[in-house]
GUDREN-297937 format. One record per residue: residue number from 0; residue in one letter; x, y, z negated of N, C-alpha, C in turn. Coordinates in Angstrom, 3 decimals, padded with zeros to 6 digits, always signed. Example, Ala and Ser with C-alpha at 12.3 -4.5 7.8 and 13.67 -1.06 7.14 Angstrom:
// GUDREN-297937
(0, A, (+013.190, -005.690, -007.800), (+012.300, -004.500, -007.800), (+013.200, -003.300, -007.800))
(1, S, (+012.850, -002.250, -007.080), (+013.670, -001.060, -007.140), (+012.900, +000.030, -007.870))
***
This chain:
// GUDREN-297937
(0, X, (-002.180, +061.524, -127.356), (-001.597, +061.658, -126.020), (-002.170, +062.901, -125.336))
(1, X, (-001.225, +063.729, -124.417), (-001.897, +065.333, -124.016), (-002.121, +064.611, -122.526))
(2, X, (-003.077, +064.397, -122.185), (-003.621, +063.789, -121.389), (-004.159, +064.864, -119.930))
(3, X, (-003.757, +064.385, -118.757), (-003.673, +065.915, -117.741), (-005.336, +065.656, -116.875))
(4, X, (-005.616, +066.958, -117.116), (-007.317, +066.938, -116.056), (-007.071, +067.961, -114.770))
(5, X, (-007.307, +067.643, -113.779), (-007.634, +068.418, -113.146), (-009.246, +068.378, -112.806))
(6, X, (-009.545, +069.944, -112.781), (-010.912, +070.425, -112.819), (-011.038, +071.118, -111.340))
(7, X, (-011.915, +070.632, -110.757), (-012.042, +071.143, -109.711), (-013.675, +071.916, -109.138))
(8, X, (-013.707, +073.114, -109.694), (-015.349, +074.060, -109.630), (-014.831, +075.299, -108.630))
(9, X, (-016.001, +075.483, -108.000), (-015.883, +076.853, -106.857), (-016.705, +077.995, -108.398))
(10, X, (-017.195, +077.917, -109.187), (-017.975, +079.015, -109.773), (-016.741, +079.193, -110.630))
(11, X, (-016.070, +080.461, -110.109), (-014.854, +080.889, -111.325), (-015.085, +080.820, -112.959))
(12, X, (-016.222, +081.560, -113.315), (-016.567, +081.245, -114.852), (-017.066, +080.377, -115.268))
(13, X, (-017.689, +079.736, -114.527), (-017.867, +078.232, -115.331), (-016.444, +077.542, -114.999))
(14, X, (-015.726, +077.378, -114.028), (-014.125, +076.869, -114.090), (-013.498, +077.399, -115.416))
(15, X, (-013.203, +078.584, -115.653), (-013.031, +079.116, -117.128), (-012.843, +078.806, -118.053))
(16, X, (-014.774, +078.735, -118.035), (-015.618, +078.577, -119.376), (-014.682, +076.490, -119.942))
(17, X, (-015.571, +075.748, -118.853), (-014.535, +074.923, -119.033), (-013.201, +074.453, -119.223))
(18, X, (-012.717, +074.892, -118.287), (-010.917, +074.796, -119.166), (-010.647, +075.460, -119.977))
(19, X, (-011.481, +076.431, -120.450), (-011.028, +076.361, -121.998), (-011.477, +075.708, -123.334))
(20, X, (-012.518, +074.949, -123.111), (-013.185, +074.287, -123.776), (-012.257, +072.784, -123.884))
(21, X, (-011.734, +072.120, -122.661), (-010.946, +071.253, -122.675), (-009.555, +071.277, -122.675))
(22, X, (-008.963, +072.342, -123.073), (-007.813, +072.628, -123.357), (-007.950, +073.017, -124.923))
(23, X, (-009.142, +073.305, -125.466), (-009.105, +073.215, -126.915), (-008.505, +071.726, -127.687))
(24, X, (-009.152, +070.597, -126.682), (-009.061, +069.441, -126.759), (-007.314, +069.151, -127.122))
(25, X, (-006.432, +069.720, -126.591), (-005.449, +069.375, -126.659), (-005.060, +068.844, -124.894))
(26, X, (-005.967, +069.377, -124.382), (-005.068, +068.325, -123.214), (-004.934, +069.366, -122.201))
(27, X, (-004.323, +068.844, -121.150), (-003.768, +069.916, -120.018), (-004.710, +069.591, -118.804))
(28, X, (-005.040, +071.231, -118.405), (-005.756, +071.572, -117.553), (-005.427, +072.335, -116.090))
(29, X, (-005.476, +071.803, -114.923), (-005.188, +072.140, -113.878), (-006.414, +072.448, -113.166))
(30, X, (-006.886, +073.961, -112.626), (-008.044, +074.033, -112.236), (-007.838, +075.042, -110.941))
(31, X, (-008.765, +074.201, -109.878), (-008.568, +074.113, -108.725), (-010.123, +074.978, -108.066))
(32, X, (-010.527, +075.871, -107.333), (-011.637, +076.295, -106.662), (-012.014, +076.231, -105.589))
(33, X, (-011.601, +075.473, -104.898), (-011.800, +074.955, -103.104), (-011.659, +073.407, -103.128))
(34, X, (-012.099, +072.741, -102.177), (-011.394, +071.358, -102.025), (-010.157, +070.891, -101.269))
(35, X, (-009.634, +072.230, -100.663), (-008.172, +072.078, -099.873), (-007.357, +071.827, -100.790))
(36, X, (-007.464, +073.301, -101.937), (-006.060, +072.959, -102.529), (-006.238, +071.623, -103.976))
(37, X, (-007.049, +070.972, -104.097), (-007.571, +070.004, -105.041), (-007.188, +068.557, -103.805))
(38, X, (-007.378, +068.679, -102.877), (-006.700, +067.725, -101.680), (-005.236, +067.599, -101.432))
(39, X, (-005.158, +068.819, -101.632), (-003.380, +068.608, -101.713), (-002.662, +067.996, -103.054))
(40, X, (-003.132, +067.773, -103.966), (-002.693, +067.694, -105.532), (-003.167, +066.123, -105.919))
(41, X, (-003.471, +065.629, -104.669), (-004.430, +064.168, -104.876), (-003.151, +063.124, -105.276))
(42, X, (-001.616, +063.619, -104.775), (-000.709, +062.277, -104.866), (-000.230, +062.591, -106.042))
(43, X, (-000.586, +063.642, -106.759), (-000.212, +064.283, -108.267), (-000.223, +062.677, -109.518))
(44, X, (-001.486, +062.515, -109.436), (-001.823, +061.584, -110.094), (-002.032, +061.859, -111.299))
(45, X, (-003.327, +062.989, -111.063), (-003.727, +063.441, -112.935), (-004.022, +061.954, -113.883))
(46, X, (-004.723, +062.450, -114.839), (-005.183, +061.564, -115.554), (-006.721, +061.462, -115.299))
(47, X, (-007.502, +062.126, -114.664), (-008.654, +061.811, -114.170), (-009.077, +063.519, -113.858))
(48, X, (-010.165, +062.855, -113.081), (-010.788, +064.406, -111.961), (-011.791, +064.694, -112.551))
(49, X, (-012.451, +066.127, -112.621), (-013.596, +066.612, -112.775), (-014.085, +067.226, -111.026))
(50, X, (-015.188, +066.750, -110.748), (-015.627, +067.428, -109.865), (-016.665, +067.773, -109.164))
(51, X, (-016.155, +068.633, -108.527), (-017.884, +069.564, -108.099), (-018.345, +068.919, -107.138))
(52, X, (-019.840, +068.597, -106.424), (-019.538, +068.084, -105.144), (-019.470, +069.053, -104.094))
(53, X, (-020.385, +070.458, -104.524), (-020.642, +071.054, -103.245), (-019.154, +072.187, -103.683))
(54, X, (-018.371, +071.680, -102.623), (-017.007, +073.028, -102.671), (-016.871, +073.490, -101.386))
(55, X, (-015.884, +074.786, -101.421), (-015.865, +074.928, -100.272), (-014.353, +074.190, -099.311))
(56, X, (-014.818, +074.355, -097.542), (-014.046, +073.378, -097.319), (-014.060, +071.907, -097.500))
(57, X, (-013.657, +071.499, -098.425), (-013.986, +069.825, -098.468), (-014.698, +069.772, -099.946))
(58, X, (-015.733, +069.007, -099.668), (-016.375, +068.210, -100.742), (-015.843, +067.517, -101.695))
(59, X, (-016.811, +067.420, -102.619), (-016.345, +066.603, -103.689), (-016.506, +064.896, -103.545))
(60, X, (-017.717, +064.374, -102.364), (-017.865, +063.016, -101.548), (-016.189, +062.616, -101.210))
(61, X, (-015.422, +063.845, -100.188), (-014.370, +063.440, -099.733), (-013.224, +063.448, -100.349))
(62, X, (-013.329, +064.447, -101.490), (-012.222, +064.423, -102.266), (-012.567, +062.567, -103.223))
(63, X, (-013.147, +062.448, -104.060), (-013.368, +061.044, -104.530), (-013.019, +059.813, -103.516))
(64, X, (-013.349, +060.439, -102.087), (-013.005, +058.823, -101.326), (-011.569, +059.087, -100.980))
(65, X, (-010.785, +060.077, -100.897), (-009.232, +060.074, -101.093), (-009.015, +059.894, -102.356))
(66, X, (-009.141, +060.105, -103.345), (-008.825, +059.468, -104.446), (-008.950, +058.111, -104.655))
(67, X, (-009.987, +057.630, -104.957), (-009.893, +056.216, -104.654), (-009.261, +055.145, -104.131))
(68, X, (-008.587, +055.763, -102.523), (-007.941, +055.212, -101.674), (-006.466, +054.847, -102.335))
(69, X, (-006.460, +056.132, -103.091), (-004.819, +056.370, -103.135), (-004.788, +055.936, -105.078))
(70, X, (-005.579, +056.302, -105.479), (-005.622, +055.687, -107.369), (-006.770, +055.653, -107.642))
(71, X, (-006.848, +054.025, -107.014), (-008.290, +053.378, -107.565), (-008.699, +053.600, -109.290))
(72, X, (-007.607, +052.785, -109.752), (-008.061, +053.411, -110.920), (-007.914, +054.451, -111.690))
(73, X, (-007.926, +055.943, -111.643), (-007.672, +056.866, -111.929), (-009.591, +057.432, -112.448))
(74, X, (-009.734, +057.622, -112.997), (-011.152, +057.837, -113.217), (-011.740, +059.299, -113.109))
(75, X, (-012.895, +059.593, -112.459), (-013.760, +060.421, -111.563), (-015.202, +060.740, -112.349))
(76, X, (-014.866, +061.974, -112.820), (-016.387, +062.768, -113.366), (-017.256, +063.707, -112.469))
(77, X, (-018.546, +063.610, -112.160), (-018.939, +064.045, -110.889), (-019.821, +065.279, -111.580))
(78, X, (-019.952, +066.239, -111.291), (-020.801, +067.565, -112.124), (-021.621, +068.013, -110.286))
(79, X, (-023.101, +068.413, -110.474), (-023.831, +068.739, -109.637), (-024.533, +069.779, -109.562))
(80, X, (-025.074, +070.618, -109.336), (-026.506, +071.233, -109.125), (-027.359, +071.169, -108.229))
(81, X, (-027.372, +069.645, -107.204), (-028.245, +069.549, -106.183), (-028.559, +068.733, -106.880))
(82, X, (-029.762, +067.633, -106.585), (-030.441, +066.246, -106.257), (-029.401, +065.122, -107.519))
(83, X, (-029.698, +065.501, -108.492), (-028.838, +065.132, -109.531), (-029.497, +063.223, -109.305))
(84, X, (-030.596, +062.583, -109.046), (-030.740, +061.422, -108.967), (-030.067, +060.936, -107.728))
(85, X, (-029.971, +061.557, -106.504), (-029.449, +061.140, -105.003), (-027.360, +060.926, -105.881))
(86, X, (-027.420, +062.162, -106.133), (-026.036, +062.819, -106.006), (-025.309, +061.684, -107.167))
(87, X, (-026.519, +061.020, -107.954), (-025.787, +060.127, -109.527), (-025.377, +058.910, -108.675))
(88, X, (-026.674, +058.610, -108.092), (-026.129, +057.070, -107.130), (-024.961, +057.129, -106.211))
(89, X, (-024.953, +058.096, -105.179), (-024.004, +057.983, -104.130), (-022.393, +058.390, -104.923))
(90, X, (-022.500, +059.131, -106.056), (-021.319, +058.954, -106.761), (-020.529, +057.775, -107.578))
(91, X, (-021.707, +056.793, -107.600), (-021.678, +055.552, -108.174), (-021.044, +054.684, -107.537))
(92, X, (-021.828, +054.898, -106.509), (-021.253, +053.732, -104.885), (-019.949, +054.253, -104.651))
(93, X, (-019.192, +055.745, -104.525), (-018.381, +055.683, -104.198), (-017.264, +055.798, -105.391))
(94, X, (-017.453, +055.410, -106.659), (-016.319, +055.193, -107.733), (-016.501, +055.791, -108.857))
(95, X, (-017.112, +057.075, -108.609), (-017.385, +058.009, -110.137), (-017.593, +056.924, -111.120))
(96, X, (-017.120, +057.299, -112.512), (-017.111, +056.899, -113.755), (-017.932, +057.903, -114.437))
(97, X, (-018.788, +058.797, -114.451), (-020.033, +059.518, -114.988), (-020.272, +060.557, -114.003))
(98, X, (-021.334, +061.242, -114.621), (-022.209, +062.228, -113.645), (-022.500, +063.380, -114.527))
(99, X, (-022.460, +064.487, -114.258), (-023.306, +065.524, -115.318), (-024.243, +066.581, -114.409))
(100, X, (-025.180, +066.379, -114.317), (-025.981, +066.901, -113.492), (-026.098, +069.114, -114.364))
(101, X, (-026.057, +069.865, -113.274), (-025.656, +071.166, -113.879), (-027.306, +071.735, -114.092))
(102, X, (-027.391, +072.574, -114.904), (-026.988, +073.194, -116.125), (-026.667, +071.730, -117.476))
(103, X, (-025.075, +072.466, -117.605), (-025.040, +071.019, -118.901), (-024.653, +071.847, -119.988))
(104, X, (-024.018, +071.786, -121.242), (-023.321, +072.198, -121.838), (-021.470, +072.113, -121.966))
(105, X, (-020.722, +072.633, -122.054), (-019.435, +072.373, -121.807), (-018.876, +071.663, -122.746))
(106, X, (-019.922, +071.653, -123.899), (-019.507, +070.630, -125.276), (-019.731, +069.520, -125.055))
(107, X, (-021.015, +069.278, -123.544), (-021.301, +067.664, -123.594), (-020.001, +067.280, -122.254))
(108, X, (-019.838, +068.206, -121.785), (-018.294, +067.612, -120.758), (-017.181, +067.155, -121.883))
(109, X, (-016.366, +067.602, -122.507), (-015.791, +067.725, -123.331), (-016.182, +066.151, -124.237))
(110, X, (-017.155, +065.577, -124.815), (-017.651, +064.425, -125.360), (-017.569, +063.379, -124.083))
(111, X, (-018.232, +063.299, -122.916), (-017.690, +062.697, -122.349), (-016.668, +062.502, -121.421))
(112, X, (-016.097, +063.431, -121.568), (-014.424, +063.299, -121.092), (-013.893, +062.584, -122.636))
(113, X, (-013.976, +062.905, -123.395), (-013.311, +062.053, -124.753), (-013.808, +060.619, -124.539))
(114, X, (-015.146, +059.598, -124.378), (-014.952, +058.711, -124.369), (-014.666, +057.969, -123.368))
(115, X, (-014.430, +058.568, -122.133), (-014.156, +057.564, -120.626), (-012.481, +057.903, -120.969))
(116, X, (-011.792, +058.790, -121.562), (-010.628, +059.232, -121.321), (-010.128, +057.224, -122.737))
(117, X, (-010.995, +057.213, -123.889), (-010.624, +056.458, -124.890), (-011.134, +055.483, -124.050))
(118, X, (-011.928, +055.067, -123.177), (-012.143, +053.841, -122.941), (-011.208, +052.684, -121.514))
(119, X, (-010.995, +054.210, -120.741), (-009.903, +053.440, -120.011), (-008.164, +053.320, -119.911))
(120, X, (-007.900, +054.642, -120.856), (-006.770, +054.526, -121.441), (-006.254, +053.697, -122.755))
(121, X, (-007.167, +053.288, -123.494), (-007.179, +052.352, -124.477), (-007.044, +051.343, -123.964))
(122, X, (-007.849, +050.627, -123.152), (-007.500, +049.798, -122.078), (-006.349, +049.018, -121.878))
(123, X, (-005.922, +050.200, -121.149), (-004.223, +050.219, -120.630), (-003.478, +049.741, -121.809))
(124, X, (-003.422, +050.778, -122.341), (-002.685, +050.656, -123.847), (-002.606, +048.999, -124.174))
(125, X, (-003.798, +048.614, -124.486), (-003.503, +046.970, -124.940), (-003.720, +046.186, -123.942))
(126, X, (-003.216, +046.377, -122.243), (-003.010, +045.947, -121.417), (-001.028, +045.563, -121.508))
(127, X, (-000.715, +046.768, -121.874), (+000.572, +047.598, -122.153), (+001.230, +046.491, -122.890))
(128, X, (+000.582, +046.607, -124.541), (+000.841, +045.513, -125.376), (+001.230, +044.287, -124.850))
(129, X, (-000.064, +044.132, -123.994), (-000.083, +042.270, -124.093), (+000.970, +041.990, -123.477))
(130, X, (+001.156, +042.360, -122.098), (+002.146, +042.667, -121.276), (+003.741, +042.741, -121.947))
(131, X, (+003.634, +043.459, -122.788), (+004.941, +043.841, -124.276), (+005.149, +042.272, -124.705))
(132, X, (+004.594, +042.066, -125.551), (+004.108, +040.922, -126.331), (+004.723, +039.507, -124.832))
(133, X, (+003.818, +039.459, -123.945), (+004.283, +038.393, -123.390), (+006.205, +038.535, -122.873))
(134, X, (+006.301, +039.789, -122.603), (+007.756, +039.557, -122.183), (+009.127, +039.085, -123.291))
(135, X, (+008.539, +039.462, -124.780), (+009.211, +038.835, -125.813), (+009.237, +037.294, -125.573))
(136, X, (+007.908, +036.845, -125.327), (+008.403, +035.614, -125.445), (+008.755, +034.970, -124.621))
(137, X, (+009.430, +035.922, -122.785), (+010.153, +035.298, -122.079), (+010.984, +036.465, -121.505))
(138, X, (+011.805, +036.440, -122.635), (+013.130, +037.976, -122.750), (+013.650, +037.385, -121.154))
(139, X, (+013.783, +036.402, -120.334), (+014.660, +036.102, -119.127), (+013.972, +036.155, -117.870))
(140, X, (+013.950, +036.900, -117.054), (+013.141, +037.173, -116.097), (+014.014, +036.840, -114.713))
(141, X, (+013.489, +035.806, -113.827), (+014.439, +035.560, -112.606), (+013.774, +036.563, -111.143))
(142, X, (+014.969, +036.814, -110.984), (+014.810, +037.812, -109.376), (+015.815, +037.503, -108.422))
(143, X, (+015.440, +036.500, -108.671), (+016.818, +035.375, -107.155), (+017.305, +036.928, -105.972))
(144, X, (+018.842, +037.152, -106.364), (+019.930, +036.078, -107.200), (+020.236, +036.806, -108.318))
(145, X, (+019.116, +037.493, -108.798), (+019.448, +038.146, -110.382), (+018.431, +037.196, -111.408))
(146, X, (+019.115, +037.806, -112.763), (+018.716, +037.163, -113.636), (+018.714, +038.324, -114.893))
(147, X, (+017.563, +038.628, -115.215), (+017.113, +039.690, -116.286), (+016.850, +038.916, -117.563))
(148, X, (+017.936, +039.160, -118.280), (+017.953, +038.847, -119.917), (+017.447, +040.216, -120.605))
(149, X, (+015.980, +040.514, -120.560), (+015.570, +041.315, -121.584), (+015.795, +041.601, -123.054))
(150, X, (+016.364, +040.782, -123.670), (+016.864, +040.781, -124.908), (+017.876, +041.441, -125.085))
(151, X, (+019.373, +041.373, -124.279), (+019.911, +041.507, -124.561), (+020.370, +043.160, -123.275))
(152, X, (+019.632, +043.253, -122.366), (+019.133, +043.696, -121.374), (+020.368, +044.218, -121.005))
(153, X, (+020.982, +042.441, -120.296), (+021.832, +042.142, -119.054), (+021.120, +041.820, -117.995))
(154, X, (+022.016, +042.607, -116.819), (+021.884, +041.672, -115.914), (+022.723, +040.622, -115.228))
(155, X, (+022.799, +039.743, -114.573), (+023.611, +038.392, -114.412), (+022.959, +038.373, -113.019))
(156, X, (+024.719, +037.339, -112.253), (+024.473, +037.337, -110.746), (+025.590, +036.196, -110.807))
(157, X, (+025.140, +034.733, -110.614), (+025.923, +034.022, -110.339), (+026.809, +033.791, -112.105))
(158, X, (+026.421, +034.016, -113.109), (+027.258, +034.377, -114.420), (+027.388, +035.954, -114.123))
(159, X, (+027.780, +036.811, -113.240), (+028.528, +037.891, -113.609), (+027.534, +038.913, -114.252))
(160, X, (+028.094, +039.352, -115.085), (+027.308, +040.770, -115.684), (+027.537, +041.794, -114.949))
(161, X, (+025.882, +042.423, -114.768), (+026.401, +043.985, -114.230), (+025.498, +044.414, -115.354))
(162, X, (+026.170, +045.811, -115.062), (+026.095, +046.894, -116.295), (+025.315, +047.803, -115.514))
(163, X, (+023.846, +048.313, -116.306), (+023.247, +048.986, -115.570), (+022.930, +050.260, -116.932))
(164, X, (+022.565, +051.822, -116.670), (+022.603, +052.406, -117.465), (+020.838, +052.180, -118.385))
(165, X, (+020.693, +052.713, -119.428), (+019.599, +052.611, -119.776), (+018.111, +052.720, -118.978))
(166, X, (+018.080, +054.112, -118.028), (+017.034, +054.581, -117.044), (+017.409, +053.665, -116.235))
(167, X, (+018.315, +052.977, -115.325), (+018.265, +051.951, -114.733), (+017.946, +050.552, -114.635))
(168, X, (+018.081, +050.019, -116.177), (+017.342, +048.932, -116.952), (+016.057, +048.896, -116.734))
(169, X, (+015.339, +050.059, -117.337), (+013.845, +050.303, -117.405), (+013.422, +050.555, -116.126))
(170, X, (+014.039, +050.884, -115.356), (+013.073, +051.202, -113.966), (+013.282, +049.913, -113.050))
(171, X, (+014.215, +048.342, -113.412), (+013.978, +047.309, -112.814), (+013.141, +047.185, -113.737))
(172, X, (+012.737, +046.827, -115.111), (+011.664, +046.029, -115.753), (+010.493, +046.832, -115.270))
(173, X, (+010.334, +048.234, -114.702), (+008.954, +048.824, -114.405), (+008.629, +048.159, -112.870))
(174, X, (+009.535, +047.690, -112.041), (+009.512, +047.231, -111.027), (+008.926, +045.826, -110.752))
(175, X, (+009.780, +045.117, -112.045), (+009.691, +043.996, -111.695), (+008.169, +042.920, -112.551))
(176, X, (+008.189, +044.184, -113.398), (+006.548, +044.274, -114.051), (+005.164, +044.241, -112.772))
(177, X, (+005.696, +045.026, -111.741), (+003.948, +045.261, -110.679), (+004.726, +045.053, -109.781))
(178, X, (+005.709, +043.634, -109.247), (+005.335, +043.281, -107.707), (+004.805, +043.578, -106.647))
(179, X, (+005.056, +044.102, -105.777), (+003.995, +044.166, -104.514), (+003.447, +045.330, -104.678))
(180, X, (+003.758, +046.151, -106.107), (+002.825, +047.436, -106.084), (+003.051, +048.248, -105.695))
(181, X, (+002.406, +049.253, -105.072), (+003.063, +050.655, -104.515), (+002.836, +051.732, -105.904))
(182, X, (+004.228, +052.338, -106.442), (+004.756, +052.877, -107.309), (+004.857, +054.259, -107.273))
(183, X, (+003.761, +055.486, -107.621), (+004.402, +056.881, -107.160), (+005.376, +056.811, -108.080))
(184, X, (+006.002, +058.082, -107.244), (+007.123, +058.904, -108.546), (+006.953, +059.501, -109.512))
(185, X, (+005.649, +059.846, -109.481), (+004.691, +060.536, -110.748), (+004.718, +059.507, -111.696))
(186, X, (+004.103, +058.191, -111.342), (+004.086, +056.891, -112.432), (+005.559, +056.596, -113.403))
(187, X, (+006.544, +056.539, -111.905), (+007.953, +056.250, -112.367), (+008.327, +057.202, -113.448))
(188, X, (+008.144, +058.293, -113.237), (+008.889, +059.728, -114.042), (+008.022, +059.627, -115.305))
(189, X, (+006.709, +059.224, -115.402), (+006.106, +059.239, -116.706), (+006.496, +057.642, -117.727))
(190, X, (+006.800, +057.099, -117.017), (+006.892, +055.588, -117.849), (+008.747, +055.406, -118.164))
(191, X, (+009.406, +056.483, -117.299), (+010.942, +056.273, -117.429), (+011.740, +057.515, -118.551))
(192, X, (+010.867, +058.413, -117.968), (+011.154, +060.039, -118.547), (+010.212, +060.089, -119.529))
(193, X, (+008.987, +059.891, -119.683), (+007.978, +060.092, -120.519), (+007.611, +061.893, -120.763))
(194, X, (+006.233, +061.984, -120.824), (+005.434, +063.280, -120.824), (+006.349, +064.363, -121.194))
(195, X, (+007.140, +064.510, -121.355), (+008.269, +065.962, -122.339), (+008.781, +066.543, -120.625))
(196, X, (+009.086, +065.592, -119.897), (+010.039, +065.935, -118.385), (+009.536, +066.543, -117.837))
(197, X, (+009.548, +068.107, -117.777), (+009.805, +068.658, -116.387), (+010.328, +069.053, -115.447))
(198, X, (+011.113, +068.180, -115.135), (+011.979, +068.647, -114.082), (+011.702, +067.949, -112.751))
(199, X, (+012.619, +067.403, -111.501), (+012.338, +067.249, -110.497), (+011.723, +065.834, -110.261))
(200, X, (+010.698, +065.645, -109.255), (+010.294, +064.291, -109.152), (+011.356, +063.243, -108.262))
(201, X, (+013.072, +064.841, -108.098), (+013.379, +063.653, -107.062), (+014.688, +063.136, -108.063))
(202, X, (+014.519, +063.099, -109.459), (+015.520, +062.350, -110.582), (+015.192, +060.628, -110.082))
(203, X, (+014.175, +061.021, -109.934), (+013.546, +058.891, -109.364), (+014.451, +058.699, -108.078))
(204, X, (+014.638, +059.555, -107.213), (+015.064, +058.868, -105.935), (+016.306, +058.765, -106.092))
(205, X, (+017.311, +059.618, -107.072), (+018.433, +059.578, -107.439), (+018.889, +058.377, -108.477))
(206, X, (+017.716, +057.663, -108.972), (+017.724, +056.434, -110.116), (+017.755, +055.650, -109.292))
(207, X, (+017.228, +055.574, -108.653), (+016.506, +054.455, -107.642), (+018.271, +054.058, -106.544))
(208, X, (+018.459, +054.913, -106.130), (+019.566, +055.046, -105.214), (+021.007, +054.435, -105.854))
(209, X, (+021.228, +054.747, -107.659), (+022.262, +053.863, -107.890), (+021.791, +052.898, -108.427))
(210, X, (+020.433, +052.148, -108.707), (+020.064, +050.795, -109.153), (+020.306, +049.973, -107.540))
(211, X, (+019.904, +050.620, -106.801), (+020.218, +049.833, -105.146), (+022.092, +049.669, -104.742))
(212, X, (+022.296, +050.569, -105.309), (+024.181, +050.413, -105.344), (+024.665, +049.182, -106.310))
(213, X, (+024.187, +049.001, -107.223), (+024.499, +048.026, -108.200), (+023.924, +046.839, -108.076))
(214, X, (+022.319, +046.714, -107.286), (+021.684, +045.218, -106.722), (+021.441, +045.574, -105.362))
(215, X, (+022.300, +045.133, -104.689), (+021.876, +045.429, -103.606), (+021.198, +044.428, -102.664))
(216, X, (+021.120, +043.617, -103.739), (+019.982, +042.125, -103.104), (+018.308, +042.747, -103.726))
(217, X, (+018.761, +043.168, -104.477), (+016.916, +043.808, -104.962), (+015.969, +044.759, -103.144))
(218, X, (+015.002, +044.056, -103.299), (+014.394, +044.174, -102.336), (+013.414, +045.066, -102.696))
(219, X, (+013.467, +046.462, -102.573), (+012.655, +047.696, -102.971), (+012.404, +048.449, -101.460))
(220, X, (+011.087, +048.611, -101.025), (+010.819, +049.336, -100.165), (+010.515, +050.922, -100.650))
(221, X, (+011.006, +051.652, -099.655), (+010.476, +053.506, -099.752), (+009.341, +053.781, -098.911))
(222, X, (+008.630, +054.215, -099.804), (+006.999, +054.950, -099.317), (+006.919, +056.590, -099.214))
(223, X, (+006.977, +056.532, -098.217), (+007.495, +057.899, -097.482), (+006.686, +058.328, -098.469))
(224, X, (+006.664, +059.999, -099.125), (+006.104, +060.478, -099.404), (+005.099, +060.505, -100.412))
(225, X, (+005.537, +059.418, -101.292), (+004.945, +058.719, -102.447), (+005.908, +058.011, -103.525))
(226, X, (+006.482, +056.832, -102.862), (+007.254, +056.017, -104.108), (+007.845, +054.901, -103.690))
(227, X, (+007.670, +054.172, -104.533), (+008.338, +052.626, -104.006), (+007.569, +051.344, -104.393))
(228, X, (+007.857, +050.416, -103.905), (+007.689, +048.730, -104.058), (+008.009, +047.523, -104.049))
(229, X, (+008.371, +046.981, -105.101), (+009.271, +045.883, -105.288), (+008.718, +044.995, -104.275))
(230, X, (+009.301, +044.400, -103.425), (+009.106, +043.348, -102.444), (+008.882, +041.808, -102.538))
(231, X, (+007.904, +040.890, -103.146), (+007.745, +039.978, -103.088), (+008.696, +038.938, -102.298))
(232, X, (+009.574, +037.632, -102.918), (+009.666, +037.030, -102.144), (+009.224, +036.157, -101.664))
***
């Protein structure tokens, strides 16, 4: 999997030195030198952060506690050159998933970005499965006054079939999978479109808009400026 980092260092050559070391890796690197423009890129929803604490403008303290807020679980590597024992704890308390106190080597970033990247995406993965696995053995999913036959992946209203296109299928089962969850469009576009898509993030609001034409009892709220959420009844 090409798995996306954003790196966020004020020292241009060590920013560099590193993304190129982790782009050897195979994975994609977005690298950022202030904490403004690494603040703006927060609803992006990389695959996990590298970061500095002391930046300029905003910190790496404040960048992690907006992250958090917004993708708890999104996982947080903290790199230092102050008070590497103060700076390990208070990164702890506020979410970091490791620490690399500076001068490090870029080979030991690189090793542990490989096993936090295998340990919480693996995770998922046979989270993914089980999740897989359990919906086989209940292909019929009720969403009063719909009725999701995964098997045969109808939908039914009263007996009637509606006909929904393939991307429309999958983006009620992604819906109706996390309840109550708030959904970016980043999530939607990677689990509907999958990693190859680049094109616009607003193909979701245009999916979204004729799955609401076709159920228009489906109870989906819009999150300004983010995504959506299937509505509990």
């Amino acid at each position: 999997m090409s798995y996306l980092i954003y790196l966020v260092e004020d020292e241009e050559n060590l920013n560099q030195v590193l993304a190129s070391y982790l782009e050897k890796e195979g994975w994609l690197v977005r690298r950022f030198s202030d904490g403004n423009a690494a603040r703006a890129a927060i609803m992006e929803a990389p695959h996990l952060w590298i970061l500095d604490i002391m930046l300029p403008h905003v910190d790496g303290y404040q960048l992690i506690r907006e992250i958090k807020s917004r993708q708890p679980d999104t996982p947080v590597i903290f790199i230092s050159a102050r008070d590497a024992e103060l700076d390990r704890v208070i990164g702890l308390e506020m979410g970091s998933d490791d620490y690399l106190p500076k001068p490090f080597l870029p080979r030991e970033l690189v090793i542990r970005v490989q096993k936090l990247l295998q340990r919480v995406y693996a995770a998922a993965s046979q989270t993914a499965a089980n999740q897989t696995a359990a919906a086989l053995a209940r292909p019929v999913r009720l969403l009063p006054p719909y009725e999701i036959d995964e098997s045969s992946r109808v939908v039914r209203i009263d007996g009637s079939k509606i006909e929904l296109t393939t991307k429309e299928f999958e983006l009620l089962l992604l819906l109706t999978d996390h309840p109550g969850q708030a959904l970016s469009r980043e999530q939607i576009l990677l689990r509907i479109w999958g990693e190859a898509y680049d094109g616009s993030d607003r193909a979701v609001d245009d999916l979204m808009r004729r799955l609401r034409k076709k159920l228009p009892e489906l109870r989906v709220e819009s999150i300004y400026g983010y995504g959506y959420r299937l509505v509990e009844r």
